[in-house]
VMD Tcl script that draws the C-alpha trace (Angstrom):
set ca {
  {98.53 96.51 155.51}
  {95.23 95.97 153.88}
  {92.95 99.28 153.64}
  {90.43 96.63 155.83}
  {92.55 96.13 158.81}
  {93.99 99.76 158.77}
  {90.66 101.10 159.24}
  {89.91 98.81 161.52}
  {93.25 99.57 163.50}
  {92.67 102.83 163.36}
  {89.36 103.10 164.27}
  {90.24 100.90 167.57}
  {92.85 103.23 168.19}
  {90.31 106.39 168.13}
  {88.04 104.51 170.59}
  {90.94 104.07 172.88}
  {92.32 107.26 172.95}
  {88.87 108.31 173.51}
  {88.45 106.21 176.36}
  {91.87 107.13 177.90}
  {90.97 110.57 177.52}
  {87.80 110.83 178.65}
  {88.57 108.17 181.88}
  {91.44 110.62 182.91}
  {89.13 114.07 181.95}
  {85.40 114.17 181.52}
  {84.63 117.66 181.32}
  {83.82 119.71 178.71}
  {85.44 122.42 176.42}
  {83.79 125.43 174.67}
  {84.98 126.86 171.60}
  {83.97 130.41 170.44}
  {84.29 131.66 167.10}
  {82.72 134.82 166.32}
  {78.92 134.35 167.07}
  {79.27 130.00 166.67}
  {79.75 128.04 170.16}
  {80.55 125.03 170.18}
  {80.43 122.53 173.94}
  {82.30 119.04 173.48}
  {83.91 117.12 175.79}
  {87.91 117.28 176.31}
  {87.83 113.61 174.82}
  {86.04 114.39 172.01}
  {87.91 117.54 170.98}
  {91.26 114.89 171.24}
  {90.26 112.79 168.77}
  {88.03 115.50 166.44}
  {92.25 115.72 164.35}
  {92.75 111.63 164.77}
  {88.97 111.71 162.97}
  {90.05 113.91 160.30}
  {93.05 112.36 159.93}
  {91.22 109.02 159.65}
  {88.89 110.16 156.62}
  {91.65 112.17 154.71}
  {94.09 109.07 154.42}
  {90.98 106.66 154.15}
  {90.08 108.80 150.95}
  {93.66 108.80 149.55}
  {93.93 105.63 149.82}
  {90.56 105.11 148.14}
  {91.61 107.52 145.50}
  {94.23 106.40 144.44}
  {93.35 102.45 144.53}
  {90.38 103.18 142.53}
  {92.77 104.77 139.97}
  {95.26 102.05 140.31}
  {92.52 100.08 139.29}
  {91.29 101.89 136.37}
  {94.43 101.83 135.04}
  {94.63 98.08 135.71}
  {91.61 97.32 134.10}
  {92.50 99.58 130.97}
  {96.10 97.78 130.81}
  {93.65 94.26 130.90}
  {91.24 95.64 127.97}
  {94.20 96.72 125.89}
  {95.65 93.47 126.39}
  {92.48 91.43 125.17}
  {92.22 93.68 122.72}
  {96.05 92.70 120.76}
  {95.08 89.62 121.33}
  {92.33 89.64 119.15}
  {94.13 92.37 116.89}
  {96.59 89.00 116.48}
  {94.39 86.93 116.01}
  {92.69 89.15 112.93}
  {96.12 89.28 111.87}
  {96.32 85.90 111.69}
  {93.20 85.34 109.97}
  {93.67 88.41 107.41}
  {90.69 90.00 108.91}
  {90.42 93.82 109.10}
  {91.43 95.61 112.89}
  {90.70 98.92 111.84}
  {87.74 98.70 114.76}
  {89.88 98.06 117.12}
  {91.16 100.69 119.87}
  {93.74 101.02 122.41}
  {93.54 103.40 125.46}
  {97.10 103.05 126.63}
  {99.78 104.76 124.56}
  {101.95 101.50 125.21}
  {99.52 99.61 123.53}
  {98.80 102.16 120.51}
  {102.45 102.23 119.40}
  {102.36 98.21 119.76}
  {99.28 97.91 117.92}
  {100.61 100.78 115.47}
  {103.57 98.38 114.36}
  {101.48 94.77 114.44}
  {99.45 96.85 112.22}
  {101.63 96.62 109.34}
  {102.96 93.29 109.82}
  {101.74 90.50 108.20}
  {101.94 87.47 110.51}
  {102.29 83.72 109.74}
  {103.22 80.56 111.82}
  {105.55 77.85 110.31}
  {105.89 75.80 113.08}
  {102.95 73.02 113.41}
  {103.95 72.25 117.02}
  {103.07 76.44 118.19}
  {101.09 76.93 121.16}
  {99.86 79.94 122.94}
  {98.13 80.17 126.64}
  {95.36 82.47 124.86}
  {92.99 79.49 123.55}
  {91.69 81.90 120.68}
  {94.97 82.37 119.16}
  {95.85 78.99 118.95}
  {92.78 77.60 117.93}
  {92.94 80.03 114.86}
  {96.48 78.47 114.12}
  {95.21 74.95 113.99}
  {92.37 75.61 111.82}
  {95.07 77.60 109.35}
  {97.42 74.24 109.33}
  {94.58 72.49 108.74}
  {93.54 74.75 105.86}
  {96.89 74.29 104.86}
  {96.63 70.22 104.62}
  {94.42 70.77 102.04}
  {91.71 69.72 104.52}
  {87.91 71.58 104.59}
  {86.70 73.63 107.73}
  {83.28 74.37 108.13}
  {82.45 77.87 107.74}
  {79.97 77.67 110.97}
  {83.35 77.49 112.60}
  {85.31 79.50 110.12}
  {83.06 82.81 110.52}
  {85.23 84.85 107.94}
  {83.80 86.78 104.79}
  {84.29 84.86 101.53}
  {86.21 87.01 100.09}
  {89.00 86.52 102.84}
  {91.94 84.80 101.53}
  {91.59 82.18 104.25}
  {88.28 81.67 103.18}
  {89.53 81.04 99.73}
  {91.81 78.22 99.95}
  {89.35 77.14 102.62}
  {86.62 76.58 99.73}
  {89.50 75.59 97.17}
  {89.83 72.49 99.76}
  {86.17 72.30 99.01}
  {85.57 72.27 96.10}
  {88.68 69.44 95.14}
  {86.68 67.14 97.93}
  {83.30 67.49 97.18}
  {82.31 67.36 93.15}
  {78.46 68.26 94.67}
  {79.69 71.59 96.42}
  {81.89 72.79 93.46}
  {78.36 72.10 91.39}
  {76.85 74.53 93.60}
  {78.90 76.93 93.65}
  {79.16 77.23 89.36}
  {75.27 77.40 89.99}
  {75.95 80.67 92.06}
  {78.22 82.58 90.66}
  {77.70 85.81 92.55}
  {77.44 84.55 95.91}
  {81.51 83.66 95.90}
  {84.24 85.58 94.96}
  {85.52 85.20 90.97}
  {88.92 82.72 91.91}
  {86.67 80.55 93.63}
  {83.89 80.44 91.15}
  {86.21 80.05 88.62}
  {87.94 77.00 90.39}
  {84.25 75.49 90.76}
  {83.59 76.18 87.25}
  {86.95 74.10 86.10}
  {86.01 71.77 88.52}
  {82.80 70.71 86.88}
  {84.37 70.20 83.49}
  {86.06 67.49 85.11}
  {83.62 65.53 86.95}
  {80.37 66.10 85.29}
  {78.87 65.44 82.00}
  {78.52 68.27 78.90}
  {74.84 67.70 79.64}
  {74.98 69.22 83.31}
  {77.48 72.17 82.24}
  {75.09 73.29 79.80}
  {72.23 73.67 82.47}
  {74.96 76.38 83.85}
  {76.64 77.89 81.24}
  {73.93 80.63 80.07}
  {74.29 82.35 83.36}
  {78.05 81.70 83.71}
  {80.80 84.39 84.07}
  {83.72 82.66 82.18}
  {86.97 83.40 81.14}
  {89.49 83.01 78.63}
  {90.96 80.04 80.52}
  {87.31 78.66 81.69}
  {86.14 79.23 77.77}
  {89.16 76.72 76.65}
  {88.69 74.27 79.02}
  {84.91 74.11 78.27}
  {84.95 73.79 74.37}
  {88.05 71.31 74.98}
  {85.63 69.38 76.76}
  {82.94 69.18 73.90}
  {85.38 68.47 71.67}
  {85.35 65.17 73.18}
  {81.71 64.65 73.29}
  {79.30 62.63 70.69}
  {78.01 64.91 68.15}
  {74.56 64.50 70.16}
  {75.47 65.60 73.36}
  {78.09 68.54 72.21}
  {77.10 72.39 72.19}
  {75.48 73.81 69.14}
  {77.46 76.32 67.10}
  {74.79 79.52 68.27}
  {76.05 78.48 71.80}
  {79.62 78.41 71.10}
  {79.63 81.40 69.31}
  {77.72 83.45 71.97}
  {80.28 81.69 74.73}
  {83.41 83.03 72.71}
  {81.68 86.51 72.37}
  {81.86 86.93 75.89}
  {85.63 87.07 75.89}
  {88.41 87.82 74.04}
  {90.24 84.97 72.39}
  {93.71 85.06 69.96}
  {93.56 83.58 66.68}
  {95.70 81.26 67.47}
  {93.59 80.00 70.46}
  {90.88 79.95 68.18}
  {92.92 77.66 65.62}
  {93.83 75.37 68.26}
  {90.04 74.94 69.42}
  {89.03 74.48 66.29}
  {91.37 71.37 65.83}
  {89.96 70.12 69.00}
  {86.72 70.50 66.84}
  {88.00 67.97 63.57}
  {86.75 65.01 64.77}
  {83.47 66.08 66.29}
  {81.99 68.81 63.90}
  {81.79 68.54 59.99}
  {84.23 70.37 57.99}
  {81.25 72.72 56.87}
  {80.09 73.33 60.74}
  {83.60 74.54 61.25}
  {83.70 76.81 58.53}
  {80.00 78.47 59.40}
  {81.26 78.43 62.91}
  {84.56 80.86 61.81}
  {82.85 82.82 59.13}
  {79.95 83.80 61.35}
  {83.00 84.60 64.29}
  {85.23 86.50 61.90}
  {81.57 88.58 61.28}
  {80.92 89.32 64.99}
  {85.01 90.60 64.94}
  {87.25 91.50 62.06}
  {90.11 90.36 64.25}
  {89.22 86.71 63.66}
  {89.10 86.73 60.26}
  {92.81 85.31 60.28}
  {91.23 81.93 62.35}
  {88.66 81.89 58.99}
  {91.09 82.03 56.73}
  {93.44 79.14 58.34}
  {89.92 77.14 58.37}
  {89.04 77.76 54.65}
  {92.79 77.02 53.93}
  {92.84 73.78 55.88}
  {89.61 72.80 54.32}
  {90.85 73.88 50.49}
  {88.14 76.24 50.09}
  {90.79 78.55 48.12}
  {87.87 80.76 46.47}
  {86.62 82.27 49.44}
  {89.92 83.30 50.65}
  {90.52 84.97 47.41}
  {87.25 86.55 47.97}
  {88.69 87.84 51.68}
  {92.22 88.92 50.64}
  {91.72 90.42 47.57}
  {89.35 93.41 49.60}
  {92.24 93.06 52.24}
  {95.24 96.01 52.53}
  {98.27 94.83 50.56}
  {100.14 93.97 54.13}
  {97.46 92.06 55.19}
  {97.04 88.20 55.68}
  {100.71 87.73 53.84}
  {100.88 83.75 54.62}
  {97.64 83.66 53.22}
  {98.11 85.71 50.05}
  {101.48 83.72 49.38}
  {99.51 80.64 49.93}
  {96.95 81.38 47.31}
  {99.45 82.48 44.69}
  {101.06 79.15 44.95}
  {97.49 77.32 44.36}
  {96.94 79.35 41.68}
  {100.67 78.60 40.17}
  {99.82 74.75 40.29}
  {101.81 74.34 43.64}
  {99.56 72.67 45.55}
  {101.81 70.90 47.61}
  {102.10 73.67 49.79}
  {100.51 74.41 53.03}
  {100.53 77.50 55.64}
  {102.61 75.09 57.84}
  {104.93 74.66 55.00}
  {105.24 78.36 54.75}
  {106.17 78.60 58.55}
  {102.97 80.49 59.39}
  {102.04 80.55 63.20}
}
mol new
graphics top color blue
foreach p $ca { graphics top sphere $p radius 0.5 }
foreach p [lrange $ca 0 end-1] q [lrange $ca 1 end] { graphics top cylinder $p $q radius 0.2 }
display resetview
């Protein structure tokens, strides 16, 4: 029975046991206690314990429905709330601002926690239209295929976000431009995949508009002086630039071999030496990409000038290389002499 029609049926049944009562016995009763008198009559004093047993269960009943329904409502919060702890799952978003109130729902949440979670199957579906739109945008992510981040709210350094802008940046040669312009606004992998990006599809002229202010790499430095390799001489970066591009990183000398025969065809013989002589100043460690220059070049008196103020275990190849000059030999090279 609903608590409406019990206290309606009980309320009837007070009136008619007072109007039984009182059509069978209308006078009154007096009750003394102590100094306190109290006159009611006889059909009043019958249903004084049906009152009072009227208000006590109503109140029970109210009691304990409104904490049936507390506890309701906190089971209906909790479960909203793993819902949307999924759904940050899902989307590699942080849940550490999320609460439970239930101790179910705690250990649940306790163990989803730790879990990373990730659909394989295109053809999921989920009654809670939050959680499955955040699958379909991550296949769709996955497709290779751009969402927009007014729909996408996540932080750009979420993972998500990543490939989400890695989609970008292969579709539109405009946004990857953009984002080489701004290099602090987006997280390193992505600037760097701008940044590579550019090298493909734009000319040496816009890249050097952006490379002053560029954060590059050892990979991003290669790709970039492999690319004005292949420029004409009037469009190509000035040695002062490429030596203050490779002083922001830390190249081998064998990288620095290989870019400099990238360089043969564009640069003069005598532009790649200054270029090595004025790196292997700025760091000792290069002086082993000089050398190979000024030995590919024949310029055998400056690397006796080099070696002979060198340790005796130093530069070997190159030593050996200038002994056989000297002998007559000059047949010989450093590739001859298996140097790497």
């Amino acid at each position: 029975m609903g608590l409406k029609k019990y206290i309606l049926a009980s309320i009837i049944l007070i009136i008619a046991v007072f109007g039984y009562t009182f059509s069978i016995q209308t006078g009154d009763y007096t009750i003394r206690l102590l100094d306190f008198t109290v006159v009611l009559p006889i059909a009043i004093w019958i249903i004084v314990p049906l009152v009072f047993l009227f208000i006590v269960t109503v109140t029970h009943i109210l009691y304990y429905g409104l904490k049936n329904y507390l506890a309701l409502k906190t089971i209906s919060k909790d479960s909203d709330t793993l819902k949307t702890l999924i759904n940050k799952k899902l989307l590699n978003e942080s849940s550490s601002n999320l609460s439970f109130k239930s101790d179910d729902f705690k250990k649940i949440s306790e163990v989803l926690s730790q879990l990373d979670l990730n659909v394989s199957d295109s053809n999921f579906s989920s009654a809670n239209k939050e959680i499955s739109k955040t699958v379909d945008q991550l296949f769709t992510i996955k497709s290779g295929k751009y969402i927009s981040t007014k729909e996408l709210k996540l932080d750009n350094s979420n993972s998500i976000m990543i490939e989400n802008f890695q989609n970008r940046i292969k579709q539109e040669e405009d946004f990857a431009l953009d984002v080489a312009k701004n290099s602090s606004k987006y997280p390193a992998s992505i600037y760097k995949s701008a940044f590579l990006r550019v090298l493909e599809t734009k000319s040496i002229t816009t890249i050097k508009k952006i490379i002053e202010t560029a954060t590059i790499d050892e990979e991003m430095l290669i790709a970039l002086l492999k690319k004005d390799s292949e420029q004409k001489s009037e469009f190509a970066l000035t040695n002062d630039v490429i030596l203050k591009l490779i002083k922001k990183v830390s190249l081998t000398n064998k990288q620095l071999i290989s870019i400099a025969n990238n360089y043969k065809i564009l640069m003069t013989p005598d532009q790649i030496i200054k270029l090595y002589e004025d790196l292997a100043a700025h760091n000792e460690e290069y002086t082993t990409a000089y050398l190979y220059i000024l030995a590919q070049y024949e310029m055998i008196d400056k690397m006796r000038d080099i070696l002979d103020n060198s340790s005796t275990n130093e530069y070997t190849p190159f030593k050996a290389l200038v002994d056989l000059k000297d002998s007559g030999k000059h047949s010989y090279s450093l590739d001859t002499l298996c140097y790497q």
